[in-house]
C-alpha positions as CSV (number, residue, x, y, z in Angstrom):
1,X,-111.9,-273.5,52.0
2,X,-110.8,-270.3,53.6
3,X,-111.7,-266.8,53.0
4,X,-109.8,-264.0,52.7
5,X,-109.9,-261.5,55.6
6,X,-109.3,-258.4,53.6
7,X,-112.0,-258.4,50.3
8,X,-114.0,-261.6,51.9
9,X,-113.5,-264.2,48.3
10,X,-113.0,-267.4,48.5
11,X,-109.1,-268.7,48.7
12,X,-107.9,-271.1,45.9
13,X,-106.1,-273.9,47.4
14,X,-103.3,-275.4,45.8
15,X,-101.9,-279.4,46.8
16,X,-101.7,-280.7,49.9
17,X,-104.5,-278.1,51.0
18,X,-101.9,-275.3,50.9
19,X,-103.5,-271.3,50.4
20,X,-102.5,-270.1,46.9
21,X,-101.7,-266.5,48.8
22,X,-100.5,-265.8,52.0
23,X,-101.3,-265.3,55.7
24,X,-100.6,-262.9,58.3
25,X,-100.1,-262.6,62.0
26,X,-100.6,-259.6,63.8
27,X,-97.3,-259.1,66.6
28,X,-97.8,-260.5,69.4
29,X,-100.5,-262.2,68.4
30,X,-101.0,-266.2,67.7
31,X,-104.3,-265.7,65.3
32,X,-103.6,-266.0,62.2
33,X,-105.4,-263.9,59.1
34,X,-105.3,-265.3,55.5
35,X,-105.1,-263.2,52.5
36,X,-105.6,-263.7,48.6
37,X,-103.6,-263.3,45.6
38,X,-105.0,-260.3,44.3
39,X,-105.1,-258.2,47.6
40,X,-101.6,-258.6,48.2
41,X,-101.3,-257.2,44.9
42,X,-103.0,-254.3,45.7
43,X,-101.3,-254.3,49.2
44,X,-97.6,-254.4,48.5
45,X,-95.8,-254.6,51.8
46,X,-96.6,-255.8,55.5
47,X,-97.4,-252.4,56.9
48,X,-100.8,-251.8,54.5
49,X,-101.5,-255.4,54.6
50,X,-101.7,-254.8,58.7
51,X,-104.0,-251.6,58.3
52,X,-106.7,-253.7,55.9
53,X,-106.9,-256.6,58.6
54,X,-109.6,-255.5,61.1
């Protein structure tokens, strides 16, 4: 189960071991950051999604 990078809770998954959120990638970058439900709520587009991930 993964965790999500901004608040640190745990990452529902939904079938076929799919994220019920989303994840990120950093340009130019192949790492990959996953991110829940409720903090891309509070996060609405890419730019303050990139400025949470540390």
């Amino acid at each position: 189960m993964a965790k999500c990078t901004i608040c640190g809770n745990k990452i529902a998954e939904l079938f076929l071991e799919k994220l019920k959120g989303t994840i990120i990638k950093k340009p130019g970058k192949s790492k990959q950051y996953p991110v829940c439900f409720e903090c891309q709520k509070k996060f609405k587009n890419h730019e303050e999604l990139m400025k949470e991930i540390k």
